[in-house]
C-alpha positions as CSV (number, residue, x, y, z in Angstrom):
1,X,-52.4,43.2,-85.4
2,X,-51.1,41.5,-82.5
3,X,-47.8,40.5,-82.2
4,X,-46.7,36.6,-81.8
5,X,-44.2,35.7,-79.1
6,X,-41.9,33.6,-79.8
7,X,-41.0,30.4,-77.6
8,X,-37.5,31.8,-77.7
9,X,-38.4,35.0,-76.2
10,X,-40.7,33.1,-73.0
11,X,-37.6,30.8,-72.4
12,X,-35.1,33.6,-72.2
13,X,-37.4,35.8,-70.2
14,X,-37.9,32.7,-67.6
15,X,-34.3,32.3,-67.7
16,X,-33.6,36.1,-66.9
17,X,-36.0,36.1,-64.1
18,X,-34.6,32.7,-62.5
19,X,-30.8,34.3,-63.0
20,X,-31.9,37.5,-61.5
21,X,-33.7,35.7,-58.5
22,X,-30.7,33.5,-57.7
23,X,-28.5,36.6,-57.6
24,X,-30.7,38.9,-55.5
25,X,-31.6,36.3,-53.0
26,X,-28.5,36.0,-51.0
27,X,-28.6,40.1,-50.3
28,X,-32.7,39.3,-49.6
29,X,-31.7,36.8,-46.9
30,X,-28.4,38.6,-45.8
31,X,-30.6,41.8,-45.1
32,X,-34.2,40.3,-44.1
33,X,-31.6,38.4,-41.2
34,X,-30.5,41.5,-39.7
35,X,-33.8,42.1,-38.5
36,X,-34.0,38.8,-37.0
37,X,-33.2,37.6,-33.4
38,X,-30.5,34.8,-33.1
39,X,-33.0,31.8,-32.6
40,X,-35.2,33.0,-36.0
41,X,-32.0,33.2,-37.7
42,X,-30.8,29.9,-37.2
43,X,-34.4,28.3,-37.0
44,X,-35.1,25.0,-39.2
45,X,-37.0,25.1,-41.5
46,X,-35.9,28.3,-42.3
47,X,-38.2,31.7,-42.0
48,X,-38.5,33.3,-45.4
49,X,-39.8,36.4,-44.0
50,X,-39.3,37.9,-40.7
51,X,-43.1,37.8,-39.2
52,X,-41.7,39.8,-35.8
53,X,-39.1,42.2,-37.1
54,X,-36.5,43.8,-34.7
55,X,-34.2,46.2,-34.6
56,X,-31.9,44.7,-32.0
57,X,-29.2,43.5,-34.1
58,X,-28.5,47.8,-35.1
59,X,-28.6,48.7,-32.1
60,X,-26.0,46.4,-31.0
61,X,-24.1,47.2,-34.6
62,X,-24.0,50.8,-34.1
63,X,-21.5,51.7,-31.8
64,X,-19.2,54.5,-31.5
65,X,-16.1,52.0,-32.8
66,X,-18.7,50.4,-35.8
67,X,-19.3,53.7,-37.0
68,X,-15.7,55.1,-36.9
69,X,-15.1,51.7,-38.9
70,X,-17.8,52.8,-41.5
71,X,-16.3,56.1,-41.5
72,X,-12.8,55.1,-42.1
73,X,-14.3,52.9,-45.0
74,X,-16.1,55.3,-47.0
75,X,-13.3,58.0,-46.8
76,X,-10.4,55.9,-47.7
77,X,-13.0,54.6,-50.6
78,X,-14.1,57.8,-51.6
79,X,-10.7,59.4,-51.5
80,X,-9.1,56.5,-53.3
81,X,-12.1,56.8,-56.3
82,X,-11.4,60.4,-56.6
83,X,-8.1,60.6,-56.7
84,X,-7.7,57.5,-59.4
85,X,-10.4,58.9,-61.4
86,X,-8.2,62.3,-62.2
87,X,-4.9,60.6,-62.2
88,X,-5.8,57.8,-64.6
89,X,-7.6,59.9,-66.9
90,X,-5.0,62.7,-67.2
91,X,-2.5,59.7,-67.5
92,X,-5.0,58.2,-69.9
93,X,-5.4,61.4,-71.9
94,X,-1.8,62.3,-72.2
95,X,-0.6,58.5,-73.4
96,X,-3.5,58.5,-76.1
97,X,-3.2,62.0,-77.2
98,X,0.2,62.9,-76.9
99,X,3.3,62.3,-78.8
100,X,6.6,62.3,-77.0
101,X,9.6,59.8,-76.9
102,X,8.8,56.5,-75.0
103,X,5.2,56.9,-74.6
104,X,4.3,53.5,-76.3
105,X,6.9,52.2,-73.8
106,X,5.5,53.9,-71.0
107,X,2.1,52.4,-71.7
108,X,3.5,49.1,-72.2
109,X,5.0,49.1,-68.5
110,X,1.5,50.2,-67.6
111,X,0.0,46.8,-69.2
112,X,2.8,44.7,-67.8
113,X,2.0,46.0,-64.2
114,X,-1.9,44.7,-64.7
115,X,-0.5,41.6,-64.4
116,X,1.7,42.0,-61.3
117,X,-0.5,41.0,-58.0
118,X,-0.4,42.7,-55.0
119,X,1.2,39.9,-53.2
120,X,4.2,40.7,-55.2
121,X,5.0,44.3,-54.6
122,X,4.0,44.0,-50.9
123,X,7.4,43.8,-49.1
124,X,8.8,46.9,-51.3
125,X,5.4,48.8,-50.7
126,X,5.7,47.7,-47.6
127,X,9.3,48.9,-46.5
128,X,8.4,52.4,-48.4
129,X,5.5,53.0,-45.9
130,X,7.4,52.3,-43.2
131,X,10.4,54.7,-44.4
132,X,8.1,57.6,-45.2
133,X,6.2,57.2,-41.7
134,X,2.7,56.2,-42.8
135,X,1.8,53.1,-41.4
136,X,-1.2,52.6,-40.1
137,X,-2.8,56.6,-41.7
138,X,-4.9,56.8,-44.3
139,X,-1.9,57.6,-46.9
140,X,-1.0,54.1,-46.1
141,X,-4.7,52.9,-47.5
142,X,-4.9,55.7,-50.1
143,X,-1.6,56.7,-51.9
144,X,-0.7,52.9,-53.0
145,X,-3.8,52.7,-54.6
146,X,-3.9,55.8,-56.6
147,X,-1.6,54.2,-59.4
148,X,-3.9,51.8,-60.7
149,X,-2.7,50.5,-63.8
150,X,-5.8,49.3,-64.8
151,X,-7.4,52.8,-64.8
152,X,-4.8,54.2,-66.7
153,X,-5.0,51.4,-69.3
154,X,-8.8,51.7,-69.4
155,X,-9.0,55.9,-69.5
156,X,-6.6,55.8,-72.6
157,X,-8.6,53.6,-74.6
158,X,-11.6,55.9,-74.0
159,X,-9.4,58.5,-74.6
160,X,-8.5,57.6,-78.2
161,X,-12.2,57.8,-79.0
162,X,-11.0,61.7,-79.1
163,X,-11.4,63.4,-82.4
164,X,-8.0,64.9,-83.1
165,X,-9.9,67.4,-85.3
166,X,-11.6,68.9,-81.6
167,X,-8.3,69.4,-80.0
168,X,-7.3,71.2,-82.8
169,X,-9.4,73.6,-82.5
170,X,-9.6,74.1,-79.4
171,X,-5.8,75.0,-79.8
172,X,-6.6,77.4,-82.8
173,X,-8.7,79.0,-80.8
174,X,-6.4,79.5,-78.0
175,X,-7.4,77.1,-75.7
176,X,-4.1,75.5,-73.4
177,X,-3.9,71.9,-72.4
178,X,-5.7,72.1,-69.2
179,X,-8.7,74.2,-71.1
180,X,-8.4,71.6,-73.5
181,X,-8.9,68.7,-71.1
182,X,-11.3,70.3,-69.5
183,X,-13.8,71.8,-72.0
184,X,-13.1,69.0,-74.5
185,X,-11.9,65.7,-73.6
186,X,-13.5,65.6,-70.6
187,X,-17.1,65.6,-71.4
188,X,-16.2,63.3,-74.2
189,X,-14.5,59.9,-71.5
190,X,-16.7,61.0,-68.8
191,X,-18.8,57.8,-69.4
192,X,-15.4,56.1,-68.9
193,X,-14.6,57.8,-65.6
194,X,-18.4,56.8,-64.7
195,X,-17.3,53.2,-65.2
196,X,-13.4,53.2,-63.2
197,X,-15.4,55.2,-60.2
198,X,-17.5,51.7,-59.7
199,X,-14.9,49.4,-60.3
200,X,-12.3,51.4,-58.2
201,X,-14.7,52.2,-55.5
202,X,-15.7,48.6,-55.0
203,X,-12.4,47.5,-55.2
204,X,-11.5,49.9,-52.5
205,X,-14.1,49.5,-50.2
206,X,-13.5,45.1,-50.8
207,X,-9.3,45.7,-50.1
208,X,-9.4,43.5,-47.2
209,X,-5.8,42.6,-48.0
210,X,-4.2,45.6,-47.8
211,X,-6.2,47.2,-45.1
212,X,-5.0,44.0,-43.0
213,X,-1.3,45.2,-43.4
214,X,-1.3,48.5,-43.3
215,X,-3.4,49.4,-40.3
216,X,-2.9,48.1,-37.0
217,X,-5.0,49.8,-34.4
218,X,-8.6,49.3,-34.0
219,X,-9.5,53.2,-35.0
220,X,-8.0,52.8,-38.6
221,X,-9.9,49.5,-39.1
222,X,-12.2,49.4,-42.1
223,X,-15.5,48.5,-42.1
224,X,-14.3,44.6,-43.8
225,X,-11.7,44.2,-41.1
226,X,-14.4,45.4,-38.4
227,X,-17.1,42.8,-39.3
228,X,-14.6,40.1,-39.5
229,X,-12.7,41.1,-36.1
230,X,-16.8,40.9,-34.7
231,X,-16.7,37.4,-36.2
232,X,-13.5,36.4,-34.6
233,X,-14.3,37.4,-31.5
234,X,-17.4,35.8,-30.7
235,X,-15.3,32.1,-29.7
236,X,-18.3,29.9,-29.3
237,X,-21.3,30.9,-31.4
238,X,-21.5,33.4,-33.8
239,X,-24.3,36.0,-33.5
240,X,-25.8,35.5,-36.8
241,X,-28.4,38.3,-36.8
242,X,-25.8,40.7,-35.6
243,X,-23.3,39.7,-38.3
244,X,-26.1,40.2,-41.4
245,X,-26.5,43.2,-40.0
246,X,-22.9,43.9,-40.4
247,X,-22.8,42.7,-43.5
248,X,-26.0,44.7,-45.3
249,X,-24.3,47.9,-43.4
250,X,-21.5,46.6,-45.6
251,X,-22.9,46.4,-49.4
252,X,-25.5,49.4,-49.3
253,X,-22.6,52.0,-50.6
254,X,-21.5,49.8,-53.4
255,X,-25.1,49.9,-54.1
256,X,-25.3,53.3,-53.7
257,X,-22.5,54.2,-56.2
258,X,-23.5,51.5,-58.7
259,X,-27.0,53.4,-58.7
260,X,-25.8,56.6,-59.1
261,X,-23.3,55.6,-61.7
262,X,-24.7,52.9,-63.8
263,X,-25.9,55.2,-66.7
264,X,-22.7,56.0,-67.3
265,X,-21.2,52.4,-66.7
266,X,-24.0,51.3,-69.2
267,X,-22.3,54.2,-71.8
268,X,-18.6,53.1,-71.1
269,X,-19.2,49.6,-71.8
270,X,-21.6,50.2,-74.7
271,X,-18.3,52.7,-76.0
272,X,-15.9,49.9,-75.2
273,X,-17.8,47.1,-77.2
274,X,-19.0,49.7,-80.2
275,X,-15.2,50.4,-80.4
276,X,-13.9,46.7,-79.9
């Protein structure tokens, strides 16, 4: 027996497809421009495909400073997500597990600091940089980052998804805390960690603000501050094809990471709405 669509089903189907269009297209035209010369790039009416694809735009984009840019940017990016991840869910683990004096006030300050921007602690952050002698290093891009309230908040609430009846016995049977972690909690939020590696990656690798203040030179520029030093500089017409270039350079490691994470982004925010 066959089965009957329904008219509801075609319409949200056509409505997927014209949402998923509308968001693809701009990368589409971002990187199908890189491998366009200046005068196809800018051409009217537009070409949808590049007919006589080049190369020319890379070669111009890959230089030794462009790649130390890159380089600097996936570092400080990967760094940053590594060192969140096992901060946050240690911190996460300890204020949803443990019981000690102040730890509902602790996690409280934690929430209150989500809603701090960074606009705010920048002169204090600022001044401590300086003091300690990190300007323009990569502790300067990395350490400030590495508190994330917001990774803390988000690893405890996976955390509480912990049956207490597993720690337990693990204890019983001899285990210590960081066994314990390990062997037992761990496995259990690693969806969690899945999800606060994307959005702490991208929000690394996208920290044009920060990056701005606390580097200086052009060999600890980023990647972001890189492409739009290229764009400053070219005072009377902007190189278009070299600049898409530039910018698909820019996005395929927050691809990347999104691919290689998104079954566990796909768990942590099925978890998260399950729970809610």
């Amino acid at each position: 027996m066959k089965r009957k669509i329904s008219i509801f089903k075609i319409v949200s189907m056509i409505i997927l497809i014209g949402l998923t269009i509308f968001f693809i297209f701009p990368f589409y035209w971002i990187a199908s421009g890189s491998f366009k010369l200046q005068d196809v790039a800018i051409s009217i009416p537009p070409e949808w495909w590049p007919t006589s694809p080049v190369l020319t735009n890379y070669e111009k984009l890959f230089t030794p400073l462009t790649l130390r840019w890159f380089f600097n940017s996936v570092f400080i990016s990967v760094a940053t997500t590594f060192l969140v991840c096992l901060t946050s869910s240690l911190a996460g683990y300890a204020l949803a597990k443990k019981k000690f004096p102040g730890v509902n006030v602790i996690f409280m300050i934690f929430v209150a600091a989500m809603a701090l921007p960074k606009q705010v602690i920048l002169i204090p952050l600022l001044n401590l940089i300086t003091e300690f002698g990190m300007m323009n290093t990569y502790y300067a891009l990395i350490l400030p980052a590495v508190g994330w309230p917001f990774g803390v908040f988000l690893m405890r609430q996976f955390s509480q998804s912990i049956p207490k009846e597993l720690l337990e016995s693990a204890r019983i049977d001899g285990c210590g805390e960081v066994r314990t972690f390990l062997s037992i909690a761990l496995p259990i939020i690693k969806p969690g960690i899945g999800a606060l590696a994307i959005f702490t990656f991208i929000a690394s690798w996208n920290d044009y603000f920060s990056q701005l203040i606390f580097s200086n030179t052009p060999d600890m520029s980023t990647l972001p501050l890189g492409l739009a030093a290229l764009a400053q500089g070219q005072e009377f017409s902007n190189d278009y094809g070299l600049l898409m270039a530039g910018a698909t350079l820019a996005s395929l490691p927050m691809i990347l990471i999104f691919i290689c994470f998104q079954n566990y982004f796909t768990q942590g925010v099925t978890l998260g709405a399950v729970k809610g």
